[in-house]
C-alpha positions as semicolon CSV with decimal commas, in nm:
position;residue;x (nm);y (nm);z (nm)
1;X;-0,350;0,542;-2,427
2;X;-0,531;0,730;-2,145
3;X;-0,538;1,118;-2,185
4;X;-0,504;1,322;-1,865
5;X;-0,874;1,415;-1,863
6;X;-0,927;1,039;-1,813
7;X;-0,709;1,012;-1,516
8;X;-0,926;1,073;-1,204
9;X;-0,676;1,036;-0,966
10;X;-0,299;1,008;-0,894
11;X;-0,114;0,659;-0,894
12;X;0,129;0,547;-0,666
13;X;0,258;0,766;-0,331
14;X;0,143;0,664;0,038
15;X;-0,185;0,529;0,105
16;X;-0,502;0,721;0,176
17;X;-0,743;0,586;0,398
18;X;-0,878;0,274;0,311
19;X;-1,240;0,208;0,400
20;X;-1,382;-0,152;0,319
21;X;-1,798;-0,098;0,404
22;X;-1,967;-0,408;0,494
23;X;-1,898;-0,703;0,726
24;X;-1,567;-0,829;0,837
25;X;-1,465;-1,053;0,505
26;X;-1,358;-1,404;0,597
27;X;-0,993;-1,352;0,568
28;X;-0,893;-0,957;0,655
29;X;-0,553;-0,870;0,680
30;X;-0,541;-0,850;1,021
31;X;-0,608;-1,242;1,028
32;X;-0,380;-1,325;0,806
33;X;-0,108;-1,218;1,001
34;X;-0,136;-1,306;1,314
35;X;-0,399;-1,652;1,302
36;X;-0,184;-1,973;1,409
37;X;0,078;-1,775;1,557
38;X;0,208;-1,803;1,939
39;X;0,148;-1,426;2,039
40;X;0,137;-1,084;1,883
41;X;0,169;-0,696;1,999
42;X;0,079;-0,394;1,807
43;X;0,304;-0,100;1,779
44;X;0,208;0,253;1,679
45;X;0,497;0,178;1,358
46;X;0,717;-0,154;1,278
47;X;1,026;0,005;1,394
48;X;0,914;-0,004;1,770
49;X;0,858;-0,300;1,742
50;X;1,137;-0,417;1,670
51;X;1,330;-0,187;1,926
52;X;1,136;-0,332;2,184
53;X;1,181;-0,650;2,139
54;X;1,540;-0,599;2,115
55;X;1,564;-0,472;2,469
56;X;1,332;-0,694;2,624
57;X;1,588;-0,907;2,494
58;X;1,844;-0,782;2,598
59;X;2,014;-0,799;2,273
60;X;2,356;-0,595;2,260
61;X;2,458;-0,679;1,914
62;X;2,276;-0,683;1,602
63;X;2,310;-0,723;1,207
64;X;2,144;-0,564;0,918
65;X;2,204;-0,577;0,553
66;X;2,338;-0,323;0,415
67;X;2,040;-0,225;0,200
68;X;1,799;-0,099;0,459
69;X;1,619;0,241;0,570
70;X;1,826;0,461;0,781
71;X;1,511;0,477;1,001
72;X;1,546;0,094;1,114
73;X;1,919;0,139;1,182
74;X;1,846;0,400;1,423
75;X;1,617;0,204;1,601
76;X;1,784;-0,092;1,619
77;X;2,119;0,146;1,731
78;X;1,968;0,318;2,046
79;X;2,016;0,238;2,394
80;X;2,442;0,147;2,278
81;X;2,372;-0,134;2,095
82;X;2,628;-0,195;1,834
83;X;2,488;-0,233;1,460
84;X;2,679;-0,451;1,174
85;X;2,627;-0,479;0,834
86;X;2,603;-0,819;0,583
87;X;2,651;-0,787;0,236
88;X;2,343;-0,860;-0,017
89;X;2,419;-1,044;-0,376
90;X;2,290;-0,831;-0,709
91;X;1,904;-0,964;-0,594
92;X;1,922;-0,876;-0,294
93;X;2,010;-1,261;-0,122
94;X;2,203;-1,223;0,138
95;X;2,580;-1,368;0,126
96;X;2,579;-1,682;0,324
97;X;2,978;-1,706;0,331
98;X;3,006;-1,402;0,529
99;X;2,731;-1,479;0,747
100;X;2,928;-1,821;0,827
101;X;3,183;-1,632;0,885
102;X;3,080;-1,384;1,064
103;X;2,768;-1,464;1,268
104;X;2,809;-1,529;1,701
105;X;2,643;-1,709;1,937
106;X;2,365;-1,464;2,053
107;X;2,362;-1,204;1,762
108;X;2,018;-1,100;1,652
109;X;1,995;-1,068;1,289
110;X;1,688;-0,857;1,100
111;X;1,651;-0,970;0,767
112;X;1,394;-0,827;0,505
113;X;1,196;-0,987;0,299
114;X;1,249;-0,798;-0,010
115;X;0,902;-0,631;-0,230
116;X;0,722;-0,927;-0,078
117;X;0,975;-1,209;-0,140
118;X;1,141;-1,463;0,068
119;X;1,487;-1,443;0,063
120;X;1,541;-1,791;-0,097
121;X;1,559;-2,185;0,015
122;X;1,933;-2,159;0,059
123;X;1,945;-1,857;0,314
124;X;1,598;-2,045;0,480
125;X;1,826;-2,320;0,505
126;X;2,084;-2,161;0,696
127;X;1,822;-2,021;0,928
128;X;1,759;-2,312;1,007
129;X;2,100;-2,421;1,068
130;X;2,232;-2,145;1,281
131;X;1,972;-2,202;1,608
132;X;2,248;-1,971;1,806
133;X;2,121;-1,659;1,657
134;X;1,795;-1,451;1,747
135;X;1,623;-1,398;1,409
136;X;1,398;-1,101;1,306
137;X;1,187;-1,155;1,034
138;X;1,137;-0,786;0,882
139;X;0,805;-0,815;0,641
140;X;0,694;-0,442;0,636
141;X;0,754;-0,474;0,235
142;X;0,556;-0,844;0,252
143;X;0,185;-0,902;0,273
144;X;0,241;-1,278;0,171
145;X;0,605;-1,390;0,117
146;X;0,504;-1,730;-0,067
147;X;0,716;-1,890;0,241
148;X;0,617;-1,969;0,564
149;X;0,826;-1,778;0,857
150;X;1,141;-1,817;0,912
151;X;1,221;-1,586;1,136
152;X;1,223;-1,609;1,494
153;X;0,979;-1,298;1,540
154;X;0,821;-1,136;1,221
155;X;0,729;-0,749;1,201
156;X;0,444;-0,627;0,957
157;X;0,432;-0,232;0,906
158;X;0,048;-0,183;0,777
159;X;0,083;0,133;0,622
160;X;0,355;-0,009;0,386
161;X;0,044;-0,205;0,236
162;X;-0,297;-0,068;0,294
163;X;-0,509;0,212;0,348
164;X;-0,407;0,296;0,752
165;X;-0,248;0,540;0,920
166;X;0,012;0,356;1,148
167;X;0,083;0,014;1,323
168;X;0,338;-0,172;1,325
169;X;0,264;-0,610;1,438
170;X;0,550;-0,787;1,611
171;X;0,464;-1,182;1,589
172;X;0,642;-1,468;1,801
173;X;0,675;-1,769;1,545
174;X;0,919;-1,993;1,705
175;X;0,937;-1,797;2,055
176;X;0,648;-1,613;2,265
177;X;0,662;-1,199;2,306
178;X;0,748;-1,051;2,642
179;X;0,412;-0,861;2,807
180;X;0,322;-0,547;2,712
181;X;0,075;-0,302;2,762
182;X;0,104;-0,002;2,487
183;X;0,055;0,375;2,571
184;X;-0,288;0,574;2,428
185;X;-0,271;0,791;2,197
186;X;-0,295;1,171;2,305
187;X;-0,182;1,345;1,984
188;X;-0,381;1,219;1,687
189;X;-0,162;1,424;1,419
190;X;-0,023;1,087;1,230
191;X;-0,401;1,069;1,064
192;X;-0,366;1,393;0,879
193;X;-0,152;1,253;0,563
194;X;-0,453;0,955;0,503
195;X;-0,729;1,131;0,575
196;X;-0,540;1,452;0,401
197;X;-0,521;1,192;0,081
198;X;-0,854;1,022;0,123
199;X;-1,046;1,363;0,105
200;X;-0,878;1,524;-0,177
201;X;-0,712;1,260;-0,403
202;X;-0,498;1,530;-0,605
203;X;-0,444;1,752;-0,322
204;X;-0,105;1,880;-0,190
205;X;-0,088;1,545;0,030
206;X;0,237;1,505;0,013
207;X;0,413;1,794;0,210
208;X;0,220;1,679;0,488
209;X;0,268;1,331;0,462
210;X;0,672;1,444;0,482
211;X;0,601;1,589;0,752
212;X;0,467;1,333;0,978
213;X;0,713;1,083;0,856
214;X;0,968;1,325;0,953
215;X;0,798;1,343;1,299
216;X;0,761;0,962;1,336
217;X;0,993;0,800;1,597
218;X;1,069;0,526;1,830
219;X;0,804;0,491;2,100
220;X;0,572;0,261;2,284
221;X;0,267;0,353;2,142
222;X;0,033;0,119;2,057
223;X;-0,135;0,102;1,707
224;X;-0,454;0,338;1,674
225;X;-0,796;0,148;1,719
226;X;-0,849;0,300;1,376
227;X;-0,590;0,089;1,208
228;X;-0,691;-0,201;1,394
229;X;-1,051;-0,142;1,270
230;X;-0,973;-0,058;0,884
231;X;-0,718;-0,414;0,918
232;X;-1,002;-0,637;1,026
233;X;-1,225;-0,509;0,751
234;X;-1,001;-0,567;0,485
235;X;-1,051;-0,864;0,284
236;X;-0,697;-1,044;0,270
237;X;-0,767;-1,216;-0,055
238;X;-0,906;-0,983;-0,256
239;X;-0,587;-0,777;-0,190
240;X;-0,449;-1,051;-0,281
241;X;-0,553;-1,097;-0,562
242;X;-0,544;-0,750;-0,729
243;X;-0,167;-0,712;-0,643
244;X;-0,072;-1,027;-0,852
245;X;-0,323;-0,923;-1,133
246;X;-0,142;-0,627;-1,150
247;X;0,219;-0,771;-1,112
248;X;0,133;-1,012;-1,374
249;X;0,041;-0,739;-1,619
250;X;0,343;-0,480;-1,560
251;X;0,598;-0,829;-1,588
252;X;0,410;-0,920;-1,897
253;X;0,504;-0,555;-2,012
254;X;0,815;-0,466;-1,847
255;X;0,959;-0,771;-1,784
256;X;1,321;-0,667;-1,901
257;X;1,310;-0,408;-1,601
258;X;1,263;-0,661;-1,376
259;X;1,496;-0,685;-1,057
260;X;1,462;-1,038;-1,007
261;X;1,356;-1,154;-1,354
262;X;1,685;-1,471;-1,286
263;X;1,452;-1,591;-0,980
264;X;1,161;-1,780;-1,006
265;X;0,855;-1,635;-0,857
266;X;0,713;-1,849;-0,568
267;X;0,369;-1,771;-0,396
268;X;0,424;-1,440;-0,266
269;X;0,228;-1,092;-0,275
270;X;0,372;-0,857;-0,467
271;X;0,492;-0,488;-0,282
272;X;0,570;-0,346;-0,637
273;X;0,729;-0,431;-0,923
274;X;1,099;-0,307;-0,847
275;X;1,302;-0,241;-1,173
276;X;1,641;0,001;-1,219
277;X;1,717;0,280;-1,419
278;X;2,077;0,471;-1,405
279;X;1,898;0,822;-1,372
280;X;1,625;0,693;-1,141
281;X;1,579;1,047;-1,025
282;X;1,507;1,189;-1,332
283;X;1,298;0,915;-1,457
284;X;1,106;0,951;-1,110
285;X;1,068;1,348;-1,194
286;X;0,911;1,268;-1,534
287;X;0,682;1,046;-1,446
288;X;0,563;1,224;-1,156
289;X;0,472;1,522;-1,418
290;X;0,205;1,261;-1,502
291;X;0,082;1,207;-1,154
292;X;0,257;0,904;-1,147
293;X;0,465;0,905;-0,820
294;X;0,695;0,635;-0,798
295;X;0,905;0,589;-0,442
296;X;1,220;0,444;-0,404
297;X;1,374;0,267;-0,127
298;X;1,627;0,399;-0,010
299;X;1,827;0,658;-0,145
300;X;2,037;0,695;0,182
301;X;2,144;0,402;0,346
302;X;2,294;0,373;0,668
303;X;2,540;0,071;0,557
304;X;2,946;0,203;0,507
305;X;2,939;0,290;0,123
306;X;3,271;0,205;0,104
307;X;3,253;-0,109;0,237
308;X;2,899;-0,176;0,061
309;X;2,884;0,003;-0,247
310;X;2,695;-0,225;-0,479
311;X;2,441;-0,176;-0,255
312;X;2,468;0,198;-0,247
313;X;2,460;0,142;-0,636
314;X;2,121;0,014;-0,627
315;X;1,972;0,255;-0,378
316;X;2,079;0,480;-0,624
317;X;1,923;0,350;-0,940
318;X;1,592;0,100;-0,786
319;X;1,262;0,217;-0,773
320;X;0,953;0,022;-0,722
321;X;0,632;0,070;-0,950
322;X;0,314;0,048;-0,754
323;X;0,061;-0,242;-0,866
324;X;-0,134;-0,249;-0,472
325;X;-0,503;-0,304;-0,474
326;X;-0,602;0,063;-0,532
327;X;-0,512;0,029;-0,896
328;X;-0,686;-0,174;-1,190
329;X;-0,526;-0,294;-1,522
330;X;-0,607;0,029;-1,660
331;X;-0,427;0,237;-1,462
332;X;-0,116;-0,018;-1,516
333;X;-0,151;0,043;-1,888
334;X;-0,138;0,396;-1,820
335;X;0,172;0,374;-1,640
336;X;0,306;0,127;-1,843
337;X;0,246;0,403;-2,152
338;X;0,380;0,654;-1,932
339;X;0,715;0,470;-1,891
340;X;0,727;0,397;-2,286
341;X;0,679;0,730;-2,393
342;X;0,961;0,833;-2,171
343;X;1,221;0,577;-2,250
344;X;1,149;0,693;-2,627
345;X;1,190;1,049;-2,563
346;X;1,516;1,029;-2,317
């Protein structure tokens, strides 16, 4: 077991800056987004994008599951539009009855793609069926979803998975983007928390990360030329790579924590390794004694809890252990000790 004096840095929390020297690699993550697709548009954060793209649309009614950040649901709400709610099965599948039964001709539905996962063949399927419906593809959490789009449009937030400090990419799959030209940026504040974290790794990053999140709203903004920059320098398969290492490992260890240990895992990039505990806040608390900062998403959701309340069950208890590319195998077996130790102790 590592002892604190071996643990240079934090794990987990928001990413710093990430820097890749050298040429552009022959996959970055840039490319892998948006190659082979019909159009794209950068935002300054994912949900612009997707609140543009409503009202180009014209769009005056939309669904979200019920597990989802309050910050979507108030994009997605402005401008009058009404927001619904679907229900989401224990992993997070959505329930394809009440979407039959629910669903009209022109509703635009946002569906997320889950710590990196597809939502399944049999929701894919019903996609597929239900052409009458405007579908948004929400992949902030998905780097590689080990399906191929099946959304309508598909949003990527950057700073969900890599070292930048905002951006948010609308894609056109199936349909091409309305034109638009985004606004400069005048007030460069949104670099501080990365470049805060990137020059002082154990630093009191996270007040002002908070604070900039807290700041962060609906706009049309473009994404910085700095994000843009770090995106096409990072090499897509290397990230890759690391992220499943690292998954691999903590389900090898941990596996019992698992949220969606009764699915099979297809091709996709892990975001984390999500797993529930009935005190997640306290767990979160003791772990973070160790440096180890663990996020959880979300704790408040906008959904009705009393018309969704196993979902508000698991915001309450899920919490998603970081394995991203800034971590090796040994700083999984840390955590991985970390988590032990505590599950003896409590």
């Amino acid at each position: 077991m590592l002892g604190e004096a071996e643990r240079p840095n934090s794990i987990g929390g928001f990413f710093p800056l990430e820097l890749s020297p050298g040429p552009k690699p022959a996959v970055s993550l840039f490319d892998l987004w948006v190659s082979n697709t019909r159009s794209h548009l950068c935002f300054h954060n994912a949900r612009s994008a997707v609140h543009f793209l409503l009202e180009e649309l014209a769009v005056k009614s939309v669904w979200l599951p019920a597990y989802i950040c309050s910050e979507m649901s108030q994009a997605v709400a402005a401008d009058g539009r009404e927001v619904k709610y679907f229900p989401l099965s224990y992993d997070l599948t959505p329930v394809i009855g009440f979407m039959q039964q629910h669903f009209r001709v022109g509703d635009a539905v946002v569906g997320v793609d889950y710590f990196g996962r597809a939502p399944g063949q049999a929701f894919i399927e019903f996609v597929r069926f239900r052409r009458d419906v405007l579908w948004v593809e929400d992949r902030a959490q998905a780097i590689r979803s080990g399906s191929v789009p099946w959304g309508d449009y598909v949003v990527y937030s950057p700073r969900k998975v890599a070292g930048v400090p905002d951006g948010g990419i609308l894609v056109g799959v199936s349909r091409d983007l309305p034109s638009f030209t985004p606004q400069l940026h005048s007030d460069l504040s949104f670099v501080r928390p990365a470049l805060n974290r990137f020059e002082n790794p154990n630093g009191d990053w996270h007040a002002v990360y908070r604070e900039v999140e807290e700041a962060m709203s609906v706009s049309l903004l473009g994404m910085s030329r700095l994000s843009l920059t770090i995106l096409e320098h990072l090499d897509a398969l290397r990230i890759q790579e690391m992220r499943r290492t690292n998954f691999t490992y903590l389900k090898r260890q941990l596996g019992e924590y698992y949220l969606f240990k009764d699915r099979e895992d297809s091709d996709f990039v892990p975001f984390g390794f999500p797993m529930r505990h009935a005190d997640a806040g306290s767990f979160c608390e003791a772990l973070r004694k160790r440096r180890i900062y663990i996020p959880r998403h979300w704790t408040r959701l906008p959904s009705p809890a009393d018309q969704f309340s196993s979902e508000h069950q698991l915001a309450a208890e899920l919490m998603t252990l970081p394995c991203d590319q800034r971590y090796s195998l040994a700083d999984m077996a840390y955590m991985v000790d970390a988590i032990r130790e505590h599950f003896k102790t409590s």
